[in-house]
Structures are given as C-alpha cells and as structure tokens.
N, C-alpha and C positions, 0 to 999 in steps of 0.2 A: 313542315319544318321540324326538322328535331336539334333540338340540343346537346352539344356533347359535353357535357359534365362526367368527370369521371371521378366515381364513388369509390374511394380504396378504403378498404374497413382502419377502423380508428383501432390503435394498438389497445390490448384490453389489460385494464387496470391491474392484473396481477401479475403480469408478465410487469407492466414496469413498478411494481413495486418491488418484484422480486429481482430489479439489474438497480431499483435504487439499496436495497439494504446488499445484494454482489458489494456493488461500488464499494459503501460506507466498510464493508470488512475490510475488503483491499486496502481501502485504504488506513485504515487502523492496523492492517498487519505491517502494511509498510512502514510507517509512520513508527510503528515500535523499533522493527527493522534500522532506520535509519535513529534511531536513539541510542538503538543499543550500541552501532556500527561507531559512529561520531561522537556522542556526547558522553556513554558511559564509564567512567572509567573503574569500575568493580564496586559502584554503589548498590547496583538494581541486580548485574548479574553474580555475584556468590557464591561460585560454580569452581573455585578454585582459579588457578592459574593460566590455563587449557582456554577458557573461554572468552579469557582478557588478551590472553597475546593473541589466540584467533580472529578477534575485534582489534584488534590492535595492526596485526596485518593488514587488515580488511580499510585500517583508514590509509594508509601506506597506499594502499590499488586503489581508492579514490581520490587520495590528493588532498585530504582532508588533516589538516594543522593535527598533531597532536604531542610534538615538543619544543 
C-alpha cells in the first residue's frame, strides 16, 4: 500500500521576507502618493506652484473634495 502524500517544498524564508518588506515599500510609497495627491495642500510639498496645481488636478481625476 502506498500513500499519496504530496510534499511541495515550503516557500523559503528569504523569498517571503523579501515580498514582505516589496509589500511594506509599496505601500509606503503609495501611502505618501495618496497624501500628497489628497491631503496636501503645499505644507510638505514646497516645490513652488507646479506641484500644487499638479496635485491639485490630480484630486479633480479622483473625485477627491478639495473646495
């Protein structure tokens, strides 16, 4: 009598440490991404003019309240 047990090799610890700290950037970029996008209004970015109405646009084509 045999057994069918089917052995698939266990993911190896540096492969998912290296899709958990992917992840955690992704999502810190995004996260800033959506700060800048939405909530900024020329506190953080101080880039002149150019990158507030850019963000400024940018809540317009999401639908996101900003007057």
């Amino acid at each position: 009598m045999s057994s069918s047990t089917s052995s698939q090799p266990l993911a190896h610890p540096a492969n998912t440490v290296r899709l958990m700290w992917t992840t955690l950037a992704a999502v810190a970029v995004l996260s800033l991404l959506v700060y800048l996008v939405a909530f900024d209004q020329g506190a953080v970015s101080r880039s002149g003019m150019y990158l507030h109405e850019l963000m400024h646009d940018g809540r317009h084509l999401l639908g996101v309240p900003c007057h």
